[in-house]
N, C-alpha and C positions, 0 to 999 in steps of 0.2 A: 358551469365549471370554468375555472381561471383559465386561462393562458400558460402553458410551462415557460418558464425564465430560469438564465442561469446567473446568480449574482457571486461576483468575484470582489474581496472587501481586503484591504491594505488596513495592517494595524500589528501596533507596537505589541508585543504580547503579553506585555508586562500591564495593560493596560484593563486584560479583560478580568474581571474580578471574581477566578474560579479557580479552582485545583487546575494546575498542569492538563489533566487527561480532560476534564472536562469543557477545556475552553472552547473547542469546536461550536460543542452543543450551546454553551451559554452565548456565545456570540449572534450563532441563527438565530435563539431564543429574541434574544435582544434585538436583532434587526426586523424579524419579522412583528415583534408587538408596537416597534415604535414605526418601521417604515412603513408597512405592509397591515399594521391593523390587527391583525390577527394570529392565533398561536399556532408556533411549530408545529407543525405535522411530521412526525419519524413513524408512524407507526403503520409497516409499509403489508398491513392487512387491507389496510383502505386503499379503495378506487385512485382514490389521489391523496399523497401525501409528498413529505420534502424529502431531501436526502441532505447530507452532506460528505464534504472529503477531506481525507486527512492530508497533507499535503507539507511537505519539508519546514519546519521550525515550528510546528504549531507548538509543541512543549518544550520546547528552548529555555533552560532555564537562564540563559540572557536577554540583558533588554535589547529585542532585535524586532523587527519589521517581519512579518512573514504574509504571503497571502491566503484568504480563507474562501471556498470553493462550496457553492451553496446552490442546488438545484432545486425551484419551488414547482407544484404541481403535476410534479410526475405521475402520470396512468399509464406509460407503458415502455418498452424501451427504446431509443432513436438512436440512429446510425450517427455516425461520426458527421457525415453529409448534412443529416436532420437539426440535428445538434445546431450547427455552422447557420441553420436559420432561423434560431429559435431568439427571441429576445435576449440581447446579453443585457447584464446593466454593474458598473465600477465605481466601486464609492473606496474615498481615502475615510476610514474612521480615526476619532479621536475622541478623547474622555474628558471633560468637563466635571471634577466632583461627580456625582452620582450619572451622570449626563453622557450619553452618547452624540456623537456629532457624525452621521454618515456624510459626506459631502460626496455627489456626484463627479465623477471627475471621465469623461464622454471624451478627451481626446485618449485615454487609456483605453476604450474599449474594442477595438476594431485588432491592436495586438492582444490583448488580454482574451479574446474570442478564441485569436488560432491557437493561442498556446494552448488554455485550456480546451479546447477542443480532442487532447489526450484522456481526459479522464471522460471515464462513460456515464453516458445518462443515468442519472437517478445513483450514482454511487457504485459502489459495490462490496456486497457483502461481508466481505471478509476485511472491510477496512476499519482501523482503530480497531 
């Protein structure tokens, strides 16, 4: 079984190429089949699956910047403390024609940690 990781992704949002409500979803999609190999996991019957969070501008009908908040392999829930040691990882995304572009960007991650470190493991339910 994976490793849980929380990935935090910077991106225009006019960039992702889905209805307003669904750009959350198409984004993981899209990060996880190009970075990560393999498809979304939301279907949280299973031992391990992803989460995601809805988080201030995601349906912005402006072209604006918002960050997206993406928890991979969750099997149970961790404390705010737990969280704080779990793999983070910060990519600035950008669109190319059909093309995603995550680029890692590791001097963001150490603040992008504490902030997000507010929202709980694996999501929560009642989100979007």
């Amino acid at each position: 079984m994976a490793n849980p990781q929380r990935v935090i992704i910077r991106v225009r949002v006019m960039d992702i190429p889905a209805d307003v409500q669904k750009r959350v979803s198409r984004l993981g999609r899209d990060f996880c089949q190009q970075i990560l190999q393999r498809p979304f996991n939301n279907n949280l019957q299973d031992e391990c699956h992803d989460a995601m969070h809805f988080l201030p501008n995601f349906d912005s009908e402006n072209d604006v910047k918002a960050w997206f908040v993406y928890d991979f392999n969750v099997t149970r829930p961790l404390s705010k403390e737990e969280v704080l040691t779990i793999q983070h990882n910060v990519y600035h995304a950008t669109r190319r024609e059909d093309t995603w572009i995550f680029t890692p960007r590791q001097q963001w991650n150490e603040e992008a940690k504490r902030y997000c470190s507010m929202y709980k493991w694996g999501g929560s339910y009642t989100e979007g």
